[in-house]
Every structure is written in C-alpha cells, then in structure tokens.
N, CA, C and O atoms as CSV, one atom per row, in Angstrom:
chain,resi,resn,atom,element,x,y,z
A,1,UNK,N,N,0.849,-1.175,0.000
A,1,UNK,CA,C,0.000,0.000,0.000
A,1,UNK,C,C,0.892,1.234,0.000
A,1,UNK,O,O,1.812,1.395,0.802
A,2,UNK,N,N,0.479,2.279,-1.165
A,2,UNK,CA,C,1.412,3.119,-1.108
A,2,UNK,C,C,0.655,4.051,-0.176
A,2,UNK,O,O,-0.326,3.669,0.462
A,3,UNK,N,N,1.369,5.864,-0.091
A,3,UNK,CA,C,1.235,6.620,0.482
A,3,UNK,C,C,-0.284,7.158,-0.075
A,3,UNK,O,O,-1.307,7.355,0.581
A,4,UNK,N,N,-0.131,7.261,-0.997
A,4,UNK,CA,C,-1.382,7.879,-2.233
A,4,UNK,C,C,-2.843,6.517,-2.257
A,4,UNK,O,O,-4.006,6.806,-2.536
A,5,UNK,N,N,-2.418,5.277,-1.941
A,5,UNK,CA,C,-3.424,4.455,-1.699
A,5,UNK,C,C,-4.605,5.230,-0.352
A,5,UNK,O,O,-5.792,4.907,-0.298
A,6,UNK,N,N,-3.982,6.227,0.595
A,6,UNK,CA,C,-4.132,6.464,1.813
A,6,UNK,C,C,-5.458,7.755,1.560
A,6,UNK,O,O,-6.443,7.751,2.299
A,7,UNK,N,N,-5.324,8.641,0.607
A,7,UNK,CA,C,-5.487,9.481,0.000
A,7,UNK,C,C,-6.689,9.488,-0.364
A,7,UNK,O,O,-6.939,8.573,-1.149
A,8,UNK,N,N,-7.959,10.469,0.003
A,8,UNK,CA,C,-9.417,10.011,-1.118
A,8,UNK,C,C,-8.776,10.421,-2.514
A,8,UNK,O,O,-7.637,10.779,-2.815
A,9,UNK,N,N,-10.007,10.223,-3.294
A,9,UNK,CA,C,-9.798,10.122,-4.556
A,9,UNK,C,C,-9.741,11.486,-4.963
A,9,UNK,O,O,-9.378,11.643,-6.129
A,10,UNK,N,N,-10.015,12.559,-4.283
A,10,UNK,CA,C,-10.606,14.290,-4.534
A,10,UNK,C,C,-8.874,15.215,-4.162
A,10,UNK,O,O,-8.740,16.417,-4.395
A,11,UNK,N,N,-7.908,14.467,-3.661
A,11,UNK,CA,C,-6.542,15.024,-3.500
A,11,UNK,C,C,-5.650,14.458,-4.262
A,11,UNK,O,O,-5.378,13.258,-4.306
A,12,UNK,N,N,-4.906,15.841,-5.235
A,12,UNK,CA,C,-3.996,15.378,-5.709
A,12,UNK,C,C,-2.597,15.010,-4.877
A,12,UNK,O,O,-2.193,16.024,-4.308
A,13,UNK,N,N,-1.776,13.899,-4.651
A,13,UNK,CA,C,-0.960,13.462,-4.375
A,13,UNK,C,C,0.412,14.624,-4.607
A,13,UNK,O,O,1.032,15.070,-5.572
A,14,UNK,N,N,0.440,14.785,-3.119
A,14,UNK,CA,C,1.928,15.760,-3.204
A,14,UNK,C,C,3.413,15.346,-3.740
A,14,UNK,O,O,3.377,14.123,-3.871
A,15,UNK,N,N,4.200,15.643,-3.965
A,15,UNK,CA,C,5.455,15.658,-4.571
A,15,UNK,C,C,5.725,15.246,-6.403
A,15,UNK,O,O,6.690,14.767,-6.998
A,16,UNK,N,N,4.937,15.512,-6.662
A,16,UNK,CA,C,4.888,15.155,-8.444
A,16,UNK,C,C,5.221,16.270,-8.979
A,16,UNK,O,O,4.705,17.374,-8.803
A,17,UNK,N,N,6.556,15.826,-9.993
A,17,UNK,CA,C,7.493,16.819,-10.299
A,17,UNK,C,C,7.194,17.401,-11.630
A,17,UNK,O,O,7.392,18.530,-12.080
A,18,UNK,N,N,6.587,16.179,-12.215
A,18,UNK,CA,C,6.502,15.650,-13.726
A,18,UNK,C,C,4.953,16.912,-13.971
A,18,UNK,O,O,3.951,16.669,-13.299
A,19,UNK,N,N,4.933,18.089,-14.883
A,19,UNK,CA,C,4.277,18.952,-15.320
A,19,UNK,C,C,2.749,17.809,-15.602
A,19,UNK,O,O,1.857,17.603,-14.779
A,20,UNK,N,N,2.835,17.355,-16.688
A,20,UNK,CA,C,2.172,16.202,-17.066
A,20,UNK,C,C,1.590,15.525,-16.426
A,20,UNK,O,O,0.395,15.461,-16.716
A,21,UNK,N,N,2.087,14.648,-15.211
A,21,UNK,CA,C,1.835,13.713,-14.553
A,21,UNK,C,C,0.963,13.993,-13.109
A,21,UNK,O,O,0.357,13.226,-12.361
A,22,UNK,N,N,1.269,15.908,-13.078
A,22,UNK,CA,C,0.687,16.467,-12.190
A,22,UNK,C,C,-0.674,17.286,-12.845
A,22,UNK,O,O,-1.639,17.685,-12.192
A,23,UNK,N,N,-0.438,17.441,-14.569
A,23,UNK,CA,C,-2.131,18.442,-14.399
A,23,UNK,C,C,-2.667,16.938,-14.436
A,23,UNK,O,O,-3.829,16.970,-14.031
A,24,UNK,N,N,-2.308,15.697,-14.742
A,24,UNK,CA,C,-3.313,14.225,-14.909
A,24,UNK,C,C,-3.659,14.107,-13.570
A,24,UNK,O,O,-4.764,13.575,-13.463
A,25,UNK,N,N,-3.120,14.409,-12.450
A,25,UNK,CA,C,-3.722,14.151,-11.184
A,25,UNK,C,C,-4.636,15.123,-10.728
A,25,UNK,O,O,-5.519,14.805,-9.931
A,26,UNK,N,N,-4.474,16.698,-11.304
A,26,UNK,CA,C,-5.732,17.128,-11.202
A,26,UNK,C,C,-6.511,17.234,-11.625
A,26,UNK,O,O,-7.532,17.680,-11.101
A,27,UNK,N,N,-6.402,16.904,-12.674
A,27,UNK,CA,C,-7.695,16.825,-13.564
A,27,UNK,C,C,-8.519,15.367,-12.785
A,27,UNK,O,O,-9.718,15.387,-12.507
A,28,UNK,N,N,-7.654,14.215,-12.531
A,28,UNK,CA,C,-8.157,12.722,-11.938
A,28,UNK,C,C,-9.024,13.508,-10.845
A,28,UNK,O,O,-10.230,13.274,-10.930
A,29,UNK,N,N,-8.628,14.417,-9.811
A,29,UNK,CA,C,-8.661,14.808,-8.565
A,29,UNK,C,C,-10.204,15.227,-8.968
A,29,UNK,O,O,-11.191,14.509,-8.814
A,30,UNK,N,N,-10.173,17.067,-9.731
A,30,UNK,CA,C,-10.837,17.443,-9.853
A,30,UNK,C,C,-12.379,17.181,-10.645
A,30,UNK,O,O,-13.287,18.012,-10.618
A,31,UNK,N,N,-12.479,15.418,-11.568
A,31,UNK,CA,C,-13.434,15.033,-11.896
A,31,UNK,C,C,-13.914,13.595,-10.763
A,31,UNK,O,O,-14.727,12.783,-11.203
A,32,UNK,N,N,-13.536,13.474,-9.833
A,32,UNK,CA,C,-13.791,13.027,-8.851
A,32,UNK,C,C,-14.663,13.561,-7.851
A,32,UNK,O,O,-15.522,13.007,-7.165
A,33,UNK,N,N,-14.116,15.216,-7.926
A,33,UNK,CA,C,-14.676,15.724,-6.904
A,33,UNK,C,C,-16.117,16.212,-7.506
A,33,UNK,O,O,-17.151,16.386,-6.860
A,34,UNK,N,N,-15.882,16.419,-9.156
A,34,UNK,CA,C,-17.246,16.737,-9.398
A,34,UNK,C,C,-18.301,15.481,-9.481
A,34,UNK,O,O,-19.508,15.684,-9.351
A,35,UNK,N,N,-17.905,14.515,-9.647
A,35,UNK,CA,C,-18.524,13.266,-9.153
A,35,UNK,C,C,-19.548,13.033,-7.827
A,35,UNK,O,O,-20.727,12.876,-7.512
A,36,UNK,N,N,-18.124,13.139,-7.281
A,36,UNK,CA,C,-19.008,12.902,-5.629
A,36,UNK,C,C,-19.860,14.750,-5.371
A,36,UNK,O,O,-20.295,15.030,-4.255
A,37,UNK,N,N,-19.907,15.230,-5.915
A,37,UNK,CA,C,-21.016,16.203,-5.503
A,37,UNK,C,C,-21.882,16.370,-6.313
A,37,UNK,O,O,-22.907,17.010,-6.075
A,38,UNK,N,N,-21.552,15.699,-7.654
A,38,UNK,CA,C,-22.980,15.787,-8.435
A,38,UNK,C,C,-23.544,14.577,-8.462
A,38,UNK,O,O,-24.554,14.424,-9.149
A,39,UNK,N,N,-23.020,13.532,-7.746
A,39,UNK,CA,C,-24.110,12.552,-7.757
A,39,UNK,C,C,-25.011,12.899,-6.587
A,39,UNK,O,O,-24.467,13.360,-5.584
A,40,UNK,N,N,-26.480,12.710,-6.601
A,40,UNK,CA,C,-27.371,13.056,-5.995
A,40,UNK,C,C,-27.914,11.798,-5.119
A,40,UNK,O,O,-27.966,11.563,-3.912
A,41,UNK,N,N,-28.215,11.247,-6.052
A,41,UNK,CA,C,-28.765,9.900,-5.512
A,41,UNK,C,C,-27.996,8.741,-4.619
A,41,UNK,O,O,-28.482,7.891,-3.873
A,42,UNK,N,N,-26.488,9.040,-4.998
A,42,UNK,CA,C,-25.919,8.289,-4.041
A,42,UNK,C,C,-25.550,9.478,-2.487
A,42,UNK,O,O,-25.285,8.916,-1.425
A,43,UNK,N,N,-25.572,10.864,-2.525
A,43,UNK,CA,C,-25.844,11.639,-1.450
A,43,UNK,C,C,-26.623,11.192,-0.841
A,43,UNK,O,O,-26.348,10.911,0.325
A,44,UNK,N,N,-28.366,10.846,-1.531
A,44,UNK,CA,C,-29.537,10.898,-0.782
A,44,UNK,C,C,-29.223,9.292,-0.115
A,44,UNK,O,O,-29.489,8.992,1.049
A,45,UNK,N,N,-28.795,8.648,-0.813
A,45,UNK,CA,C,-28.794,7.024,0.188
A,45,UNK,C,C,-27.815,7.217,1.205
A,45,UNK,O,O,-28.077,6.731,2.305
A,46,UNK,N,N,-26.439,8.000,1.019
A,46,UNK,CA,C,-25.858,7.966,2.632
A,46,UNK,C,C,-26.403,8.584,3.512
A,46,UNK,O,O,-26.396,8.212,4.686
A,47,UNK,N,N,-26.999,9.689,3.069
A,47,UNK,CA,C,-27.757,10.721,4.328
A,47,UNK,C,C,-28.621,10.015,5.223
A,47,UNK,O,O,-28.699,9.952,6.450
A,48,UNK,N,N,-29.730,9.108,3.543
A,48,UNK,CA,C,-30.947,8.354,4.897
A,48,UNK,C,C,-30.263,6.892,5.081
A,48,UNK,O,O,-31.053,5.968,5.276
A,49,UNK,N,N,-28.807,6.569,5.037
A,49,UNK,CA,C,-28.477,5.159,6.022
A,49,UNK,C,C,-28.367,5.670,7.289
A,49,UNK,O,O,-29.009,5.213,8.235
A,50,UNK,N,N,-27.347,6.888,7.404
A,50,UNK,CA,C,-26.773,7.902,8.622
A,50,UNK,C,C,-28.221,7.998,8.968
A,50,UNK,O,O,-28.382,7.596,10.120
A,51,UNK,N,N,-29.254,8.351,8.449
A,51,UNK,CA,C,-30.274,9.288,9.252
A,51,UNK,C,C,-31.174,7.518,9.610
A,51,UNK,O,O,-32.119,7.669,10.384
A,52,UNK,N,N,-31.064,6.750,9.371
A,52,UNK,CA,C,-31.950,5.677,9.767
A,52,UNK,C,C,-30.713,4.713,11.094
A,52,UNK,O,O,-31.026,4.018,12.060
A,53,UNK,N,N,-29.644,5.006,10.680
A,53,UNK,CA,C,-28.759,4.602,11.930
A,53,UNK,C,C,-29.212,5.223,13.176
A,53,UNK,O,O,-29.681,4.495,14.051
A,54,UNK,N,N,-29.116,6.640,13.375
A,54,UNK,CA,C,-29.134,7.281,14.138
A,54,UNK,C,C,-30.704,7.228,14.545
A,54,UNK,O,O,-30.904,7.279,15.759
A,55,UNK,N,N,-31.910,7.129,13.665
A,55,UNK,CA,C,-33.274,6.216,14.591
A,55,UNK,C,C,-33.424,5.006,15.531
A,55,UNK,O,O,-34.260,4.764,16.402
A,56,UNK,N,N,-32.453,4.386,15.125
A,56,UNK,CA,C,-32.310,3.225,15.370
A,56,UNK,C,C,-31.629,3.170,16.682
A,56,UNK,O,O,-32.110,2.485,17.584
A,57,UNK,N,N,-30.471,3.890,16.857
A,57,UNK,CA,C,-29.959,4.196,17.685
A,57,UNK,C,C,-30.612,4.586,18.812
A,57,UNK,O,O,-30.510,4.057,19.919
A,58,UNK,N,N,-31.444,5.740,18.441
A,58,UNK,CA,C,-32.426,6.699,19.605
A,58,UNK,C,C,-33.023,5.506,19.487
A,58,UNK,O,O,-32.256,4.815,20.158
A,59,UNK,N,N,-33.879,4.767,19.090
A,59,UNK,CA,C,-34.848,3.678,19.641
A,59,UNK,C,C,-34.721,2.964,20.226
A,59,UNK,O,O,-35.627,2.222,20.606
A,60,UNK,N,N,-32.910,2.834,20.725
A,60,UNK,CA,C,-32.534,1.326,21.913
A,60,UNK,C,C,-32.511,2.160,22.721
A,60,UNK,O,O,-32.775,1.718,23.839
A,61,UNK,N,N,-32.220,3.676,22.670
A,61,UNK,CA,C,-31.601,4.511,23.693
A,61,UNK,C,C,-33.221,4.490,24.441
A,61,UNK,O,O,-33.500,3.992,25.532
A,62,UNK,N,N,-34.131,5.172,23.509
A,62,UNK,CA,C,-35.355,5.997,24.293
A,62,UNK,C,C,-36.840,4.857,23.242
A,62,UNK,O,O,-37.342,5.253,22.190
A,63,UNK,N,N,-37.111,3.859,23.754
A,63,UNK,CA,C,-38.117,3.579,23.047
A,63,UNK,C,C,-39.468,4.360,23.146
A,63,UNK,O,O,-40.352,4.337,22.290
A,64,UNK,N,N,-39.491,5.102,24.401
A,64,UNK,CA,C,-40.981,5.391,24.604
A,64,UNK,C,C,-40.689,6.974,23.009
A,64,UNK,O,O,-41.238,7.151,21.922
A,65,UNK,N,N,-39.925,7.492,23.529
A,65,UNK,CA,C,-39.128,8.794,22.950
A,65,UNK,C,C,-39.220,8.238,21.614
A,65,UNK,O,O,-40.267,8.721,21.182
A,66,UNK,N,N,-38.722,7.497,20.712
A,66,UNK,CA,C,-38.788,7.121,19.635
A,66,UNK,C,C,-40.905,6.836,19.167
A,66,UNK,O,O,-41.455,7.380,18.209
A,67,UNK,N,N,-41.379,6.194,19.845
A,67,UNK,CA,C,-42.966,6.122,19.343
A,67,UNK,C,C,-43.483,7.656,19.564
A,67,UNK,O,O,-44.268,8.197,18.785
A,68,UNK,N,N,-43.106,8.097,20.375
A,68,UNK,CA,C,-43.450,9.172,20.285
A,68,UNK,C,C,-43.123,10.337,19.159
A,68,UNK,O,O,-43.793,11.355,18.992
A,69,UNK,N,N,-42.067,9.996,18.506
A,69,UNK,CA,C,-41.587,10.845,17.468
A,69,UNK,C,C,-42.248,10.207,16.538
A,69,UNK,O,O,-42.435,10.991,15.608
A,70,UNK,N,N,-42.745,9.064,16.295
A,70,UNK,CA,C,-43.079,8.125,15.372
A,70,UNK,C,C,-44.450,8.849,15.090
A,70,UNK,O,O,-44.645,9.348,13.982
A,71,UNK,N,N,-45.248,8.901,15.926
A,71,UNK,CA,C,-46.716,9.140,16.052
A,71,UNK,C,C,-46.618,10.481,15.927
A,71,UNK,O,O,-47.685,10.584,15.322
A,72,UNK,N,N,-46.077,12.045,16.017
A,72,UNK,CA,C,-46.009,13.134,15.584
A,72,UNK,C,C,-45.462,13.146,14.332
A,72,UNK,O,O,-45.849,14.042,13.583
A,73,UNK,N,N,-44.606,12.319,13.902
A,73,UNK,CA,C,-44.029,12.671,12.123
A,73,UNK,C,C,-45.311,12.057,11.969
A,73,UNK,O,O,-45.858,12.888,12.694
A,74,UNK,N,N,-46.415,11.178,11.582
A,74,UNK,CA,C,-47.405,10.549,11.402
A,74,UNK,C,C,-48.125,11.453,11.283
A,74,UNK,O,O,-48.458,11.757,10.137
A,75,UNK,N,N,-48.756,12.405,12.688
A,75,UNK,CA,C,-49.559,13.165,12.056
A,75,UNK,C,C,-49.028,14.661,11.722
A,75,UNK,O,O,-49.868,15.390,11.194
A,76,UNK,N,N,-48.046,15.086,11.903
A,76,UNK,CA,C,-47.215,16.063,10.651
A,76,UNK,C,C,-47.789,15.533,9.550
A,76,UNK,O,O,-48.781,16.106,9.099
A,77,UNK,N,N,-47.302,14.376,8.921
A,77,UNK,CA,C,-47.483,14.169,7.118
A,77,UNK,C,C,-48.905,14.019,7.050
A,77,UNK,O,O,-49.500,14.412,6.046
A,78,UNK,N,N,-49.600,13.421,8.142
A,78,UNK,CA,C,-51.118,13.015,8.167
A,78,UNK,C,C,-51.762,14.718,7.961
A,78,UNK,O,O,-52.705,14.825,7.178
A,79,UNK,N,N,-51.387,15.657,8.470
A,79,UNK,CA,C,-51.986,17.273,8.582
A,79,UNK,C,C,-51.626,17.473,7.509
A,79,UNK,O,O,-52.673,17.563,6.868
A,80,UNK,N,N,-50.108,17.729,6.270
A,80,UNK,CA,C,-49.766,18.260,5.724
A,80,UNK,C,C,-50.852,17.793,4.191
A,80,UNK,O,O,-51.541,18.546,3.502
A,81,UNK,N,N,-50.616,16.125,4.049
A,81,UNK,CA,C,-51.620,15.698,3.272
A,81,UNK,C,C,-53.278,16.051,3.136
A,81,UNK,O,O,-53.901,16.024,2.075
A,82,UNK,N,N,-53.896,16.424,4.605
A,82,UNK,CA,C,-54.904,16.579,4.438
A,82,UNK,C,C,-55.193,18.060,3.925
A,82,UNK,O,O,-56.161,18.430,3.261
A,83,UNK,N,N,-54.062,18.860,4.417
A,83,UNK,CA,C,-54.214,20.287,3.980
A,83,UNK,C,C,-54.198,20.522,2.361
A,83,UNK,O,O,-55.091,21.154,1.797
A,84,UNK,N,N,-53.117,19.962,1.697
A,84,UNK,CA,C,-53.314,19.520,0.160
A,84,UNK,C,C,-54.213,19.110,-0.480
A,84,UNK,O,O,-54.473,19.637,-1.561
A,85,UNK,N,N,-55.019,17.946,0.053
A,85,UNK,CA,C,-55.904,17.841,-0.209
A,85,UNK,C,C,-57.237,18.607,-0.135
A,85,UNK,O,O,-58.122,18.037,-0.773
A,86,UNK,N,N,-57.569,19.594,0.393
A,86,UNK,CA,C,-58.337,20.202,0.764
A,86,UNK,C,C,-58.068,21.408,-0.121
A,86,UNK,O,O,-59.035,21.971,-0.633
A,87,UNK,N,N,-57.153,21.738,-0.286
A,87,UNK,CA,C,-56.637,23.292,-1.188
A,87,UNK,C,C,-56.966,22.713,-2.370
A,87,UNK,O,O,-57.768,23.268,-3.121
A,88,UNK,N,N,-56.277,21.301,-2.739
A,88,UNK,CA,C,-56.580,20.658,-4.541
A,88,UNK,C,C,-58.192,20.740,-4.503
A,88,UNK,O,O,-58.569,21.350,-5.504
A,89,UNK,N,N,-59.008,20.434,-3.890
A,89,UNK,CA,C,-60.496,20.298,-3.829
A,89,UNK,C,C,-61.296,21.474,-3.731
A,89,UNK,O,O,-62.451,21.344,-4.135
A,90,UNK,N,N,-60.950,22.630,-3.278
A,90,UNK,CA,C,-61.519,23.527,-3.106
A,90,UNK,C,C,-61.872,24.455,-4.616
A,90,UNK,O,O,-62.516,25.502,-4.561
C-alpha cells in the first residue's frame, strides 16, 4: 500500500514533479470531486443510512421517545396531506 493508496480520490498526491503527470492528477482529482457532488442519488442514500442509523440508535436509547416521534411525524405528514388535499379540492 502506497502513500497515495491512503489518500481520497478528490486530492492530488503531493510531490509530483513531472508537469504532465501532475495536471493528470488534477484533472483525476478534480473530476472526482465533481462526481461525488454531483451525484445526488448516491448523497440521498448515505444521508438516509446515517439518518436511519441514528433512529435506530435513539430507539434502543429511548423507546418510549422514539414512538413518540413516530406518532407526531405521522400526524405532521397526516396534517400536511390533508391540507393539500383540501386546497386541490376547493
């Protein structure tokens, strides 16, 4: 394993002498980085693993605390839907 194995993929590797060999690492660097920020969809799946870890978590911690959040997001979306519905109908 080299030094640069160590490295995400979004840093170009220091000491490259070679003109060439260094705009190829930023350019490698810099379409990496537009990668990982323009993919969307793989953003939205780490956010909700992190954000379903961390339920999960609070639910060994606080079960009563967790149904209870359960049953207010419920009727949050349960109010928000009915309000939509009611504006589309009117």
């Amino acid at each position: 394993m080299t030094v640069s194995d160590n490295l995400p993929r979004t840093v170009v590797p220091a000491g490259i002498v070679d003109p060439v060999a260094s705009a190829r690492a930023e350019l490698k660097a810099a379409l990496a980085a537009i990668e990982v920020k323009g993919n969307i969809p793989r953003r939205v799946e780490k956010a909700s693993a992190r954000a379903a870890a961390k339920a999960r978590t609070f639910a060994d911690r606080n079960p009563i605390g967790a149904a209870a959040a359960a049953v207010g997001i419920a009727a949050v979306v349960g109010g928000a839907v009915w309000v939509i519905a009611r504006a589309l109908s009117r």
